[in-house]
C-alpha positions in Angstrom: -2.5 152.1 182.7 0.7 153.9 182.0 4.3 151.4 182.4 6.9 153.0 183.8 10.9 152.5 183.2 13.6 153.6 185.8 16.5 156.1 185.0 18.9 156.6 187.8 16.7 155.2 190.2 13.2 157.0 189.8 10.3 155.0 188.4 9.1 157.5 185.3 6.2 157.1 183.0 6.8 155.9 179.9 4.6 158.6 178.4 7.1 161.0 179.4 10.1 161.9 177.3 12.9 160.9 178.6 16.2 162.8 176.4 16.4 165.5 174.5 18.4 165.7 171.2 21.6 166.0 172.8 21.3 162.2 174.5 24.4 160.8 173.6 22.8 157.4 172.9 20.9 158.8 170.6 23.9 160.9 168.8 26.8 158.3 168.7 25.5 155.0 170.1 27.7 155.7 173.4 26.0 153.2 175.2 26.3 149.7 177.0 23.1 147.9 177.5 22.7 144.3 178.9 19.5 142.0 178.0 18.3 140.2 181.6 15.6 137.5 182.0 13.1 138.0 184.6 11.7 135.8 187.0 9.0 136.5 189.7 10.1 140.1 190.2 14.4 139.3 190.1 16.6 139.3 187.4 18.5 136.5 186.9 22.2 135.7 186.8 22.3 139.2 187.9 26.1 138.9 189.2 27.9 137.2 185.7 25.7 140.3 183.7 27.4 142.9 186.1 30.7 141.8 185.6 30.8 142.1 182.0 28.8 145.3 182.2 31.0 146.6 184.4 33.9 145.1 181.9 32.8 147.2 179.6 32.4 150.5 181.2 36.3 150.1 182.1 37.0 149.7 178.3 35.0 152.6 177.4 36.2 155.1 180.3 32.7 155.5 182.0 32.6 156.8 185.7 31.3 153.7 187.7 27.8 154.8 189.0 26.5 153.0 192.7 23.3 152.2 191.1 25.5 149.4 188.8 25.7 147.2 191.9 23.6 143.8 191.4 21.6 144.2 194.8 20.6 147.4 193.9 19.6 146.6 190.4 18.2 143.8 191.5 15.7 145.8 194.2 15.4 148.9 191.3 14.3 146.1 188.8 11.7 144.4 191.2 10.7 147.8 192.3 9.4 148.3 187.8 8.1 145.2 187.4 5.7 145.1 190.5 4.8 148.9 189.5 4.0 147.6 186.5 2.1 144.2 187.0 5.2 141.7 185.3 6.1 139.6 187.9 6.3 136.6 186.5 8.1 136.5 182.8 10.0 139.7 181.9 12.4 140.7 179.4 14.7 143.7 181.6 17.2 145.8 178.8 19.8 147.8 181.3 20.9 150.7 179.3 24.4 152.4 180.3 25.2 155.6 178.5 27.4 158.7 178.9 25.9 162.1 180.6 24.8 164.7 177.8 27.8 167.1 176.8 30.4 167.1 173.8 30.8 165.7 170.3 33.0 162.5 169.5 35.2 163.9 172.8 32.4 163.8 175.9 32.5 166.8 178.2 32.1 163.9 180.9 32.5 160.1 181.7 29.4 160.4 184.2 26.8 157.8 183.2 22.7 158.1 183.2 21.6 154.0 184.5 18.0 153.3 182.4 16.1 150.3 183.5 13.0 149.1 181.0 11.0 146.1 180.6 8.9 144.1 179.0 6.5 141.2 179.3 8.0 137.9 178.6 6.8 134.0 178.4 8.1 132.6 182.2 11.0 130.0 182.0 13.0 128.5 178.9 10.3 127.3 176.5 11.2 124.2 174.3 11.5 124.7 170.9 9.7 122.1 169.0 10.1 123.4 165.6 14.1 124.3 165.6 15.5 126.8 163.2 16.0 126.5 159.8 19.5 128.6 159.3 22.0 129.7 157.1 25.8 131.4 156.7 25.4 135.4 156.8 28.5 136.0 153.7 27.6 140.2 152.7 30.4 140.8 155.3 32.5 139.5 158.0 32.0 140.7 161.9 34.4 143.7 162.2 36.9 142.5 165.1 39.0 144.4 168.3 38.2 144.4 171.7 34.9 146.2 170.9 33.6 143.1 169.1 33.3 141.6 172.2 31.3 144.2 174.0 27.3 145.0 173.7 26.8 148.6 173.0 24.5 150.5 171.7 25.9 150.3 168.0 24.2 147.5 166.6 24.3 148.6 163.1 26.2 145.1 162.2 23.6 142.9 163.7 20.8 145.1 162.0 22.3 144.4 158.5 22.4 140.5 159.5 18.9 140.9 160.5 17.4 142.2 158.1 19.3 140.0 155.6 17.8 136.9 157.7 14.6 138.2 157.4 15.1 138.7 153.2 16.3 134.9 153.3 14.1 133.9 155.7 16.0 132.0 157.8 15.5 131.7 161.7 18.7 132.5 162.2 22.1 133.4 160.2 25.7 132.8 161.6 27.9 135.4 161.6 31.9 134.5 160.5 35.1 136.7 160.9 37.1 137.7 157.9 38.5 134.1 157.8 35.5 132.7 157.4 35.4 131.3 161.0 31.6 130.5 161.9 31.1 133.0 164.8 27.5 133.3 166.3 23.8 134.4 165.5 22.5 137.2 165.3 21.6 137.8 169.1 22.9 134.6 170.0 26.2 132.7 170.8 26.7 129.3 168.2 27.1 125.7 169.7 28.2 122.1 167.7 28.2 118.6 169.3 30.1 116.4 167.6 30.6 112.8 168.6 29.3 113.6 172.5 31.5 116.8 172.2 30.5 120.2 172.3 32.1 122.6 170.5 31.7 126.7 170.7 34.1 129.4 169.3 36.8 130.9 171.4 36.6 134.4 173.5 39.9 135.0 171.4 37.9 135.2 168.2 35.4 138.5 167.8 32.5 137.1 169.3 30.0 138.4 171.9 30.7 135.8 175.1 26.9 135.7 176.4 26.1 134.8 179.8 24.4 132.0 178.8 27.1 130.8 177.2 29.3 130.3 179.9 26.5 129.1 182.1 26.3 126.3 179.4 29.6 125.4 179.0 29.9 125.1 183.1 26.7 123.0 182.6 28.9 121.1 180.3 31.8 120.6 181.8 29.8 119.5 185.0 27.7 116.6 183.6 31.2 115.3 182.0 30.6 117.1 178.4 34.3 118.0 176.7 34.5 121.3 175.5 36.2 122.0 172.7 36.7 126.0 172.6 38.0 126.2 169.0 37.7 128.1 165.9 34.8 126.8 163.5 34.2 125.9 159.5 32.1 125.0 157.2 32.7 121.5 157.8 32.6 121.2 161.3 28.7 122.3 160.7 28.4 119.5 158.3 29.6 117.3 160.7 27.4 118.2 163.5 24.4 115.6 165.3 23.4 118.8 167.3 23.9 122.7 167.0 21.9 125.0 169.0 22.2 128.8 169.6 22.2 130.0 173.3 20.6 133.5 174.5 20.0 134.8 178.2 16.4 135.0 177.1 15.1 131.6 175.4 18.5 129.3 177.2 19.1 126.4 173.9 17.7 127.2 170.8 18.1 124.4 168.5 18.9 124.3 165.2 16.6 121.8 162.9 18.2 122.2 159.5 21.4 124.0 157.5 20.5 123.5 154.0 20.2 119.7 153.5 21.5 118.8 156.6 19.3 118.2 159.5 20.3 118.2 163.0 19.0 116.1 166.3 17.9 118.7 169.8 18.7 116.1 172.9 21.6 118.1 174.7 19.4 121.3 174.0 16.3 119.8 175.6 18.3 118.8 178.6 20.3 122.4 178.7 16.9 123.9 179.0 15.0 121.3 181.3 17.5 122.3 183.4 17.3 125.8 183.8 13.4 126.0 184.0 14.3 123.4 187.0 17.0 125.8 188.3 14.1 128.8 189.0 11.4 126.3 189.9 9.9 125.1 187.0 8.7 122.0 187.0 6.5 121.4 184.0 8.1 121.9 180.5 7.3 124.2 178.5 6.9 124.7 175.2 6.0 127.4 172.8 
């Protein structure tokens, strides 16, 4: 059976091309793409990824389009996955990107709206091995306001990738040209220290996830203090817990930086809860 992806609202099989040479994605990375969890047919915390998609579109001059609305995603999305038999875990990528037309200087600021999908395990599975980690040091995060936004241009996060994969590592953290510890690779960093969490500012060049602030509301709720502050070396040393967060696995927690090993309750919980926030009631586990 042939799965099918949506661009600007029509369901199109994927054994159909879909851009010619001229797609600007494909020429200069001049896209915006945003990386939803599905459940039973609906994306979720559909409204927090509008806002900073729509964020980002403001930033980068692109025409605001009526499909980028999150009921309409929302009933476009649900429309894919029931076309294509993933109703219950799915892994949606919403891809922004400017209307063929023009080199570095576009002929237009219209935008094309791509919705595709894939099967994906259902809720937020605990981890029970953690990740083994490690400092990502061949070079600092290159910061301005479009270190903060998620485009198509991942050639950074490709380097740290592959460079996690040569160390094998789970996971590497990314640090500014200070040395500041940032975030993974496709994740944002969290530290609890003494009952406290801690997480690096939005003032620093890091990616502010949804689930990140999700978390820290989480936090903040339950009576956690939140310390939004820049991070070193030793305030991983000094950690009891440190766990990465991602809109598609929730708390990912970390077992071991070099010698040091690292305990997983606030992670457990952060994740209990949000299988218990779409109706999960069992937990799950990899």
């Amino acid at each position: 059976m042939s799965k099918y992806v949506n661009l600007n609202g029509t369901l199109i099989s994927m054994a159909q091309p879909l851009f010619f040479e001229s797609n600007r994605a494909f020429r200069y990375g001049d896209a915006l793409f945003e990386t939803i969890k599905c459940h039973n047919g609906q994306p979720l915390f559909i409204q927090e990824h509008m806002r900073r998609l729509k964020r980002s579109m403001k930033l980068l001059s692109y025409q605001q389009n009526d499909l980028i609305d999150a009921n309409t995603i929302s009933n476009e999305t649900e429309r894919m996955l029931r076309r294509n038999r993933w109703m219950e875990g799915a892994r949606l990528r919403l891809a922004v990107y400017r209307i063929d037309g023009g080199l570095y200087t576009p002929e237009s600021n219209q935008v094309n709206v791509l919705l595709s999908a894939e099967e994906n395990v259902e809720g937020y599975p605990l981890h029970p091995r953690g990740y083994d980690i490690e400092i990502f040091t061949e070079m600092p995060k290159p910061s301005g306001q479009l270190s903060s936004v998620k485009s198509a241009n991942s050639l950074f996060y490709i380097m740290a990738a592959n460079r996690r994969v040569k160390e094998e590592k789970d996971e590497l953290i990314l640090t500014d040209d200070n040395g500041n510890l940032l975030e993974g690779v496709s994740s944002n960093l969290f530290l609890i220290i003494d009952n406290e969490m801690y997480t690096p500012p939005t003032s620093q060049p890091i990616l502010p996830g949804i689930m990140r602030g999700l978390v820290i509301k989480m936090a903040k709720k339950s009576g956690i203090r939140v310390n939004e502050v820049p991070l070193r070396l030793s305030h991983l040393e000094a950690a009891n817990e440190v766990f990465f967060t991602n809109t598609i696995q929730g708390a990912i927690w970390v077992r071991a930086f070099r010698q040091k090993r690292y305990f997983h309750r606030i992670s457990d919980q952060i994740n209990a809860f949000l299988n218990q926030s779409i109706g999960l009631k069992s937990v799950l586990t990899e």
